[in-house]
N, C-alpha and C positions, 0 to 999 in steps of 0.2 A: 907232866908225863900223861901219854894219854892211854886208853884202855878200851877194849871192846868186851860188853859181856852181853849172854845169850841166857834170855830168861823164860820161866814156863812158871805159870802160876795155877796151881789148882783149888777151887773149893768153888765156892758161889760168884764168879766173877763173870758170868755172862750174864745177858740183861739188863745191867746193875749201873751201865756207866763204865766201865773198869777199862775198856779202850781208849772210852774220851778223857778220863781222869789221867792215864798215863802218857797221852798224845799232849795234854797241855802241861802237866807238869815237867816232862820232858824238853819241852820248847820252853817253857817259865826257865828253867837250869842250863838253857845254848846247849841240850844233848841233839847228838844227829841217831837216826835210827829209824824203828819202825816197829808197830804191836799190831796182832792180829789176833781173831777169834781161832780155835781148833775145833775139828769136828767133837773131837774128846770133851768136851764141853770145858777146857782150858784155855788160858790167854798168854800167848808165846811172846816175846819183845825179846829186841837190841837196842844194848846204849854205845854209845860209843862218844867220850869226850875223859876229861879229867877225871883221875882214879878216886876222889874221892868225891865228884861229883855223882858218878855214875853209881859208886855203893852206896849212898845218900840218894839216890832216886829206886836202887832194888828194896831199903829198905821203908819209901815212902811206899810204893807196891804192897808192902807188907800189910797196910792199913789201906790202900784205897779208898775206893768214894764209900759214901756211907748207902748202906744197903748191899754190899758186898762182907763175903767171909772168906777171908785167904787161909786156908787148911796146910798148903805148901808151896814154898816157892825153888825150884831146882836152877842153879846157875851156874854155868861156866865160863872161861874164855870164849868169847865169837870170833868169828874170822870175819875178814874182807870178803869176803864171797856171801857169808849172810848179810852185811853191812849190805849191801850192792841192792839186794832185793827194795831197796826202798823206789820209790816211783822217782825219774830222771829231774831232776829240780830242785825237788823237798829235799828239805833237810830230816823230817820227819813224817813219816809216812803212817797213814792206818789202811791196811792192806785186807784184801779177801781172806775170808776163812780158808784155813788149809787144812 
């Protein structure tokens, strides 16, 4: 079964790696999606594959790269319409700040 979730992560995760950590772990796990920087100084992401792949990548998030401190992670259902935002190709996308 598969699952789309819609992640925002706040504390120390800009700077730090925390895009590229979740761009490769994501692709390590066959997830399709996409992470970007927020102006808010937080790091937004979609997964979208197997339901217990996907809660196994929100909560490797949880720890990220080392030099990051995850404070909070906020997660829901994503839609098809976020999923789509990724760049025409990719299966996983690192997108401009929003």
């Amino acid at each position: 079964m598969n699952m789309i979730r819609h992640m925002i992560v706040r504390g120390r995760v800009q700077g730090v790696g925390f895009r590229s950590f979740v761009e490769l772990t994501a692709i390590e796990r066959g997830l399709e999606g996409w992470v970007r920087n927020r102006r808010d100084g937080s790091v937004e992401a979609v997964f979208a594959g197997e339901v217990d792949v996907v809660a196994a990548m929100i909560e490797a998030s949880r720890a990220g790269p080392l030099g990051a401190r995850v404070d909070e992670i906020d997660h829901r259902q994503g839609t098809e319409d976020e999923l789509k935002l990724r760049r025409p190709g990719e299966r996983f996308s690192v997108l401009a700040t929003a």
